[in-house]
N, C-alpha and C positions, 0 to 999 in steps of 0.2 A: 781643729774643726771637728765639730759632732754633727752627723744624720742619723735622725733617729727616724723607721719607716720608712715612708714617702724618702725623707733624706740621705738613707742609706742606698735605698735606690737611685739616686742622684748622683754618690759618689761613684757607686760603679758605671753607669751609663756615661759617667763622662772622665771613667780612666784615672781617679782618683783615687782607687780602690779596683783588686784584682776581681773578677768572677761575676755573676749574672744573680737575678731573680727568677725564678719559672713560679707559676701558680702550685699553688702548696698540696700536698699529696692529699690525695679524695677530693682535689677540685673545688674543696668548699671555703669561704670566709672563717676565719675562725676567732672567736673575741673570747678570749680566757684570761686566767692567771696562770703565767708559768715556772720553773727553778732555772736558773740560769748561773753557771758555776765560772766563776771568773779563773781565767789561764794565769793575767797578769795582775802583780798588785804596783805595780812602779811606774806605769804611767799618769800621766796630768788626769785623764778619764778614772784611775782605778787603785791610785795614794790609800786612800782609805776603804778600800772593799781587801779582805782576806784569800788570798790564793787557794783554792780549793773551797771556799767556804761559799753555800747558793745564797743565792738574793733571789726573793721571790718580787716577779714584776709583770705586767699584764701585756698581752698580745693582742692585736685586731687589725688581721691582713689575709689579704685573696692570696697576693701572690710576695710570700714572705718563705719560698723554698730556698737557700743558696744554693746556686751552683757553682763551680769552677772545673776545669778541667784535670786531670791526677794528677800531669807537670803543676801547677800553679796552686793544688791541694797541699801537694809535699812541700811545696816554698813557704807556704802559711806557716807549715808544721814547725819546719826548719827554720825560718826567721823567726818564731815568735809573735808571729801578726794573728794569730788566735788569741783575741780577747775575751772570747764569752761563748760557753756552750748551753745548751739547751740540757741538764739532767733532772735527775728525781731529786727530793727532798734531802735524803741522804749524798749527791754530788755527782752520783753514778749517771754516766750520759749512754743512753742504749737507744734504742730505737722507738721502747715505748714513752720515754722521756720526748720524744723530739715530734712537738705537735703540725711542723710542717713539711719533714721528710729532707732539710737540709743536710745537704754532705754535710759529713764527718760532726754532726748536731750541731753545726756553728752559726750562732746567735748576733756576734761579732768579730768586726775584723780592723785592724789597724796597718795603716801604711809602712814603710820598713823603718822610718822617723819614729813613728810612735806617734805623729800629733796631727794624725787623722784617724777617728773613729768613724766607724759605721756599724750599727748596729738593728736588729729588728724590733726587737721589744722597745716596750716604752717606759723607760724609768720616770720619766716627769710625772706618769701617769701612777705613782707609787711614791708620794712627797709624803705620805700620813697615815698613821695606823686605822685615820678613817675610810680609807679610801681601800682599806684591806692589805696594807704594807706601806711602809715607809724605808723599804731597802734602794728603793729609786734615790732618795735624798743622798747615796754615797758616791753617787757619781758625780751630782754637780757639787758636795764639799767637797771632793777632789779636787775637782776644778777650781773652789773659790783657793781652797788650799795652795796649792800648788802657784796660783797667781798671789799670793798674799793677801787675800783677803779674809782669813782665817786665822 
């Protein structure tokens, strides 16, 4: 299962996914393009994206802050349910990297299966180098991947 946005906040409001959304730091809407540095490459979401390597993908949310509490921060850390941070171009996740002020710059999160994503960016929205990137397309060939459709 993938939420992407709106769906990401879906999984967590109904306990499918640990942690919260709050509206994003300075309160404002924010519609950009951001670096988002993948944790995992071994899930059905993340086959063919490179572990430390960014994929540039666009953002446009009020309230696209994660939160979770430190117990259920450290569990993310520690299972590996961090699938995507928010860093600069070079990979580096700091605070100027992170356009919405989410704990620990986490962009996405995965259940302790693996095959439930949540995430805030929009890769659909990054299928074609016209559209200003085409690194969205590595998530859903994952996905055809991984199903044999590839």
């Amino acid at each position: 299962m993938l939420g992407i946005c709106n769906g990401f906040q879906i999984l967590l409001e109904s306990g499918l996914l640990p942690g919260a959304m709050l509206v994003n730091r300075g309160l404002q809407f924010i519609c950009d393009t951001v670096h988002l540095r993948p944790e995992r490459d071994d899930l059905l979401f993340t086959n063919r994206l490179a572990r430390g390597k960014p994929i540039r993908v666009p953002i446009a949310h009020k309230e696209g802050n994660y939160y979770a509490d430190a117990a259920t921060l450290a569990g993310l850390e520690r299972n590996g349910q961090v699938v995507f941070r928010y860093c600069d171009a070079a990979g580096r996740a700091s605070d100027a990297a992170n356009p919405n002020g989410s704990a620990a710059n986490i962009a996405g999160i995965c259940n302790r299966a693996g095959n439930v994503l949540g995430m805030m960016p929009h890769p659909e929205r990054a299928m074609d180098t016209l559209l200003g990137s085409a690194d969205g397309r590595l998530v859903f060939e994952s996905i055809a991947a991984r199903l044999g459709r590839r």
